[in-house]
C-alpha positions in Angstrom: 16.6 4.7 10.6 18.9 2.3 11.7 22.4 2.0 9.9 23.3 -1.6 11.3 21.2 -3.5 8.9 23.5 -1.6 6.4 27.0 -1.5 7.8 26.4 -5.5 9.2 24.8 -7.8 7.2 24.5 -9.9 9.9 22.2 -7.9 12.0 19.6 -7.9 9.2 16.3 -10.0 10.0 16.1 -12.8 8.2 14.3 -12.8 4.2 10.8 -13.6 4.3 9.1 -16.5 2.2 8.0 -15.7 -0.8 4.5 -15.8 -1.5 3.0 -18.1 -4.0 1.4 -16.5 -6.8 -0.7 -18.1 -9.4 0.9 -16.3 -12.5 -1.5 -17.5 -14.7 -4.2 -15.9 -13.4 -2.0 -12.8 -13.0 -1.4 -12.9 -16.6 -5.0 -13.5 -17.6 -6.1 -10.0 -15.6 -3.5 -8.1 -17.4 -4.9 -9.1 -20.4 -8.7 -8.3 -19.4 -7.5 -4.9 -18.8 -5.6 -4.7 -22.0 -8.9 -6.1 -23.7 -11.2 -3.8 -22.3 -9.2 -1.2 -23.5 -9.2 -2.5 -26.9 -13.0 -2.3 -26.5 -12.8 1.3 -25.7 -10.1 2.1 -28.7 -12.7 0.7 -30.8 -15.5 2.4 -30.0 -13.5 5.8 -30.2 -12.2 4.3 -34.0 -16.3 4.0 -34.9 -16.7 7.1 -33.8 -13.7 8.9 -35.8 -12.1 9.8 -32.6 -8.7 10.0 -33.2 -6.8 7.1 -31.0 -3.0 8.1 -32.9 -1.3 4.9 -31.7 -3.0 3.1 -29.0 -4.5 0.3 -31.1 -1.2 -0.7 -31.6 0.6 -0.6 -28.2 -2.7 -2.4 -27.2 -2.1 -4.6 -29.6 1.8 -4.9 -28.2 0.3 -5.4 -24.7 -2.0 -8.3 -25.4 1.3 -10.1 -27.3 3.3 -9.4 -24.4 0.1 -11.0 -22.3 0.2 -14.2 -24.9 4.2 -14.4 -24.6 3.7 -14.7 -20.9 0.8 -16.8 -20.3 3.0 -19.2 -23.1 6.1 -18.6 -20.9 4.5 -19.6 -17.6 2.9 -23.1 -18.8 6.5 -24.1 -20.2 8.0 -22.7 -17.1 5.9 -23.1 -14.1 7.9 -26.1 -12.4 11.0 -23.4 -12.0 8.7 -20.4 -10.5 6.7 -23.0 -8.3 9.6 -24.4 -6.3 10.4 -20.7 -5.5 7.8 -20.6 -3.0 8.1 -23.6 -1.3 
């Protein structure tokens, strides 16, 4: 390991661009996921399985996927510019 980078800041190599990411689609996947799980809490509800709470922090997680997906259409000019 070299301790230059570290002692000089001036011999680091320079930051890379970063990449740019369709959030919304990001989003949307986290929320399948968070879906199909729903799916599966469900089925183990019908059959008395005993979840304790996982239908509600599934619940939490599909808000949280709402919250974002309504964060990224009001604020997709600021994150866009990032990668340019």
């Amino acid at each position: 390991m070299k301790l230059a980078p570290i002692i000089n800041p001036d011999a680091r190599r320079p930051m890379p661009k970063p990449i740019r990411v369709n959030l919304q689609r990001v989003f949307l996947a986290g929320m399948v996921m968070w879906l199909i799980a729903l799916v599966v809490c469900l089925v183990l509800m019908a059959l008395t399985i005993p979840t304790g709470r996982a239908f509600w922090v599934i619940l939490a997680g599909l808000g949280v996927g709402v919250a974002l997906l309504v964060w990224e259409r009001l604020d997709r000019r600021n994150y866009s510019q990032l990668g340019k």
